[in-house]
C-alpha positions as CSV (number, residue, x, y, z in Angstrom):
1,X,0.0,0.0,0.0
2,X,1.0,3.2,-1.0
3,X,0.5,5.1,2.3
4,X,2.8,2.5,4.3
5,X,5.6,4.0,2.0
6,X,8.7,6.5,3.7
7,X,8.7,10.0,2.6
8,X,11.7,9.5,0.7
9,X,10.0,6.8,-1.5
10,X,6.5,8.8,-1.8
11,X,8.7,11.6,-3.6
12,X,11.0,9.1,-5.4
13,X,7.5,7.7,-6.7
14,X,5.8,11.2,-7.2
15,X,9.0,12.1,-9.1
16,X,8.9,9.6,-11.2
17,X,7.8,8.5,-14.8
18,X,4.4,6.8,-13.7
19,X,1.4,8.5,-13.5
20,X,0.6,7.9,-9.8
21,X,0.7,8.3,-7.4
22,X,0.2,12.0,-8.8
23,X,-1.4,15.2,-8.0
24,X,-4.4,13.4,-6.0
25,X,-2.5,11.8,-4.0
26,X,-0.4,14.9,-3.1
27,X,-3.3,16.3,-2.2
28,X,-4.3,13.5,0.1
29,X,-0.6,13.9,1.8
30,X,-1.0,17.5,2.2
31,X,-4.7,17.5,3.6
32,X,-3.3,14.9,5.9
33,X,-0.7,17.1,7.0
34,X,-2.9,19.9,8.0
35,X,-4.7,17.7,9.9
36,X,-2.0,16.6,11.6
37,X,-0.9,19.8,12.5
38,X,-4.4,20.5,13.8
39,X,-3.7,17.4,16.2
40,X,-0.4,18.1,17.2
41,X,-2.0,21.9,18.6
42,X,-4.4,20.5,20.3
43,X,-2.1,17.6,21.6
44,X,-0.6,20.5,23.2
45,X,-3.9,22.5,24.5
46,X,-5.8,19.7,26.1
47,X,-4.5,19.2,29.8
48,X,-1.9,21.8,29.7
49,X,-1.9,24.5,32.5
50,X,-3.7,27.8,31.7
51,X,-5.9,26.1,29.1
52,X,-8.5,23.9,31.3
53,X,-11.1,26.2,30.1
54,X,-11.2,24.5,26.7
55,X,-9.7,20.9,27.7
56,X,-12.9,19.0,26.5
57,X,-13.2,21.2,23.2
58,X,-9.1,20.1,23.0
59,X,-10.3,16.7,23.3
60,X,-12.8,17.2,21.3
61,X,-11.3,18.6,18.3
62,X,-8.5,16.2,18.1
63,X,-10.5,13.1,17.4
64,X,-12.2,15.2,14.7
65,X,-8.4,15.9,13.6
66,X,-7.3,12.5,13.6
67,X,-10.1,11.1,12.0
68,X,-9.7,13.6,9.1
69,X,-6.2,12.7,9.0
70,X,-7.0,8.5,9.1
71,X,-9.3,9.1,6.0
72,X,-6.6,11.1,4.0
73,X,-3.9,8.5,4.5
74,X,-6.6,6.4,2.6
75,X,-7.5,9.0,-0.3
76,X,-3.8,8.8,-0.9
77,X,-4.7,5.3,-2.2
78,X,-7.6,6.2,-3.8
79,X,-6.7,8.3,-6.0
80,X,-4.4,6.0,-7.1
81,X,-7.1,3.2,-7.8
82,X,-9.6,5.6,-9.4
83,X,-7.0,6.9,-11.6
84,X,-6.1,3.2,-12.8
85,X,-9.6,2.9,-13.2
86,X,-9.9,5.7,-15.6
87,X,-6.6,3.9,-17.7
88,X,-7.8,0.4,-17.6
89,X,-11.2,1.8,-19.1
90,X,-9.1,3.9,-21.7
91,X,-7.1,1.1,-22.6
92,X,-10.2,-1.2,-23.6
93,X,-10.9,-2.8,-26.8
94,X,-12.2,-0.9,-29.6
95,X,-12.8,-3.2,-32.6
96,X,-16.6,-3.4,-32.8
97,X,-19.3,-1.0,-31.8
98,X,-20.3,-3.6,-29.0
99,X,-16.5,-2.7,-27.8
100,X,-16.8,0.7,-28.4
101,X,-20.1,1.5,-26.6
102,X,-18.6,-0.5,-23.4
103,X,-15.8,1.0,-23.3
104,X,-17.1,4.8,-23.2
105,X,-19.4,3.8,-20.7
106,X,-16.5,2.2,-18.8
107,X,-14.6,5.7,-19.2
108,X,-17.6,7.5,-18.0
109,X,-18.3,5.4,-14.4
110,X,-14.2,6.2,-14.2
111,X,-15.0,9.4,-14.7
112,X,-17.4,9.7,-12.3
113,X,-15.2,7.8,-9.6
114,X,-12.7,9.8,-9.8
115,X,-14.1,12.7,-9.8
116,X,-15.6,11.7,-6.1
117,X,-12.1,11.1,-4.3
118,X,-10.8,14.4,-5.0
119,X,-14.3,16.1,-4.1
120,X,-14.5,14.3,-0.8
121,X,-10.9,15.5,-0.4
122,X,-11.8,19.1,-0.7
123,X,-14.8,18.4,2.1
124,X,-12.5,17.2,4.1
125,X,-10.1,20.2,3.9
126,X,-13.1,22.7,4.8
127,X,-13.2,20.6,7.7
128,X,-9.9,20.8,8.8
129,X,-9.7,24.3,7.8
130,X,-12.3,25.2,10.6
131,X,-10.4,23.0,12.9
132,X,-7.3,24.9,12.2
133,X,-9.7,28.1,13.1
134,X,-10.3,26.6,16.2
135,X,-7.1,25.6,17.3
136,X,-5.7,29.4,15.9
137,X,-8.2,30.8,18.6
138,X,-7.9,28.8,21.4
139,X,-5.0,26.7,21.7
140,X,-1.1,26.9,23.0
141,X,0.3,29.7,22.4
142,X,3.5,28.3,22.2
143,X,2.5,26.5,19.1
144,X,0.6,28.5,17.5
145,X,2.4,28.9,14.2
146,X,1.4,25.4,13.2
147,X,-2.2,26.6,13.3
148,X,-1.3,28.8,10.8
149,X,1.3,25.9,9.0
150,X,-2.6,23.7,9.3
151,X,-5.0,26.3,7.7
152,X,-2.6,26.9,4.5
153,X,-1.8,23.0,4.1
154,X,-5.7,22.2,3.8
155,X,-6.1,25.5,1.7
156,X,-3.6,24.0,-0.5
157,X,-4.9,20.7,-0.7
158,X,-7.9,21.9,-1.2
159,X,-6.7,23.9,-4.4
160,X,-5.1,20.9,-5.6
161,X,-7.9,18.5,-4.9
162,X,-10.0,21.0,-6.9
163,X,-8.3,21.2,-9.8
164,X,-8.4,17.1,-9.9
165,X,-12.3,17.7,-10.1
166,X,-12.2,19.9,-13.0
167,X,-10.2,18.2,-15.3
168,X,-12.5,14.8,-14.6
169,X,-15.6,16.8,-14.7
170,X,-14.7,18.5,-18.3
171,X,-14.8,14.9,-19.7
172,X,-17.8,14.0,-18.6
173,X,-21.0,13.5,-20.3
174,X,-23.5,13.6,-18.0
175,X,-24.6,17.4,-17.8
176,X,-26.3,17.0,-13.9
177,X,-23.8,15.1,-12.6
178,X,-21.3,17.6,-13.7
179,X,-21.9,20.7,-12.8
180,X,-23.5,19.3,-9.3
181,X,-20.1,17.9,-8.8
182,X,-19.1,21.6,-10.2
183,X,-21.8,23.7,-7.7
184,X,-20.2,21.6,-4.5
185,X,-17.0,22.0,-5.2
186,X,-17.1,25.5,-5.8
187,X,-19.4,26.1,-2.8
188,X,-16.5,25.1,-0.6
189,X,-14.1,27.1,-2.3
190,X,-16.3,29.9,-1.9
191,X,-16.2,29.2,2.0
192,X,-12.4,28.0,1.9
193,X,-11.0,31.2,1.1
194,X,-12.0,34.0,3.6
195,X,-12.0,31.6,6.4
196,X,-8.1,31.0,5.2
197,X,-7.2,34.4,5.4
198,X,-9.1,35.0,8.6
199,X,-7.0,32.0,10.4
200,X,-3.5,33.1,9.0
201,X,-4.3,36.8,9.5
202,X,-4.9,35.4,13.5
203,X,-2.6,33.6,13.5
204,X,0.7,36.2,12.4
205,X,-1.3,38.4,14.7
206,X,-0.8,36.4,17.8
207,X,3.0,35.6,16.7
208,X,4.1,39.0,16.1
209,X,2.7,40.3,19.5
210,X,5.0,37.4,21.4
């Protein structure tokens, strides 16, 4: 499995001539990072001196984190399977009409698949990306730079999960299914983007006044 790989191998691979893993599974990687970082603030909140106030909110918010962070270790994966998916269906016979017919209905359930992963990647960055607010407000001051490291990770794994969407939606036939996968996707970018700049703008607030 992909995600049981060392950092050095994961870029070795990334690097390299195969198509996966790719820009998905970067994604994945840096939504899991964020999340991680979300984590590691509360890690340091939750039962520390001076922050009992919001120990259970701590508590709280790290199992959200870590859950988050379980299920982009697995989209890591998954976007390498989907992708195969969307080759094998490319690389299907041809020769009859029969053939053909299967085969572009192949490519469009590919499609469609992989269209999902990096969608319920860029869900999941929201997520962490009000987690990081969170954390940004109310947790250790003494690490609260990697709030700010959390927000921009999921912002950018957001951006990147997004643009994973549109090149899958662009070759897809079905209109609805489109440009609903289009409307939710762009929903949450809507959202993503102020809330971003409202967490980093907190958070080199709080550093510079140390």
């Amino acid at each position: 499995m992909i995600k049981d790989s060392s950092i050095e191998q994961f870029l070795e691979d990334l690097a390299g001539k195969s198509s996966t893993p790719g820009g998905g599974s970067a994604a994945a990687v840096i939504g899991a990072m964020g999340a991680a970082l979300v984590s590691m603030v509360a890690n340091f909140t939750a039962g520390k001196k001076g922050y009992e106030s919001v120990n259970d909110e701590m508590q709280s918010i790290l199992a959200r984190s870590e859950k988050y962070r379980a299920l982009f270790v697995d989209m890591i994966q998954d976007d390498v399977d989907v992708f195969n998916g969307v080759m094998a269906a490319y690389g299907m016979s041809r020769d009859t009409d029969e053939e053909k017919e299967l085969r572009s209905s192949a490519i469009q359930e590919a499609l469609k698949k992989a269209t999902e992963v990096p969608l319920g990647c860029a869900v999941l960055c929201l997520d962490v990306i009000e987690l990081s607010r969170l954390v940004a407000e109310k947790g250790n001051a003494n690490v609260i730079s990697d709030a700010g490291v959390a927000v921009l990770a999921a912002e950018a794994a957001l951006g990147s999960a997004a643009l994973n969407v549109y090149i899958n939606i662009a070759n897809i036939k079905d209109d609805d299914f489109a440009e609903d996968s289009r409307k939710r996707l762009e929903g949450i970018l809507n959202a993503s983007a102020p809330l971003t700049e409202q967490v980093y703008a907190l958070v080199k607030q709080k550093v510079e006044r140390k």
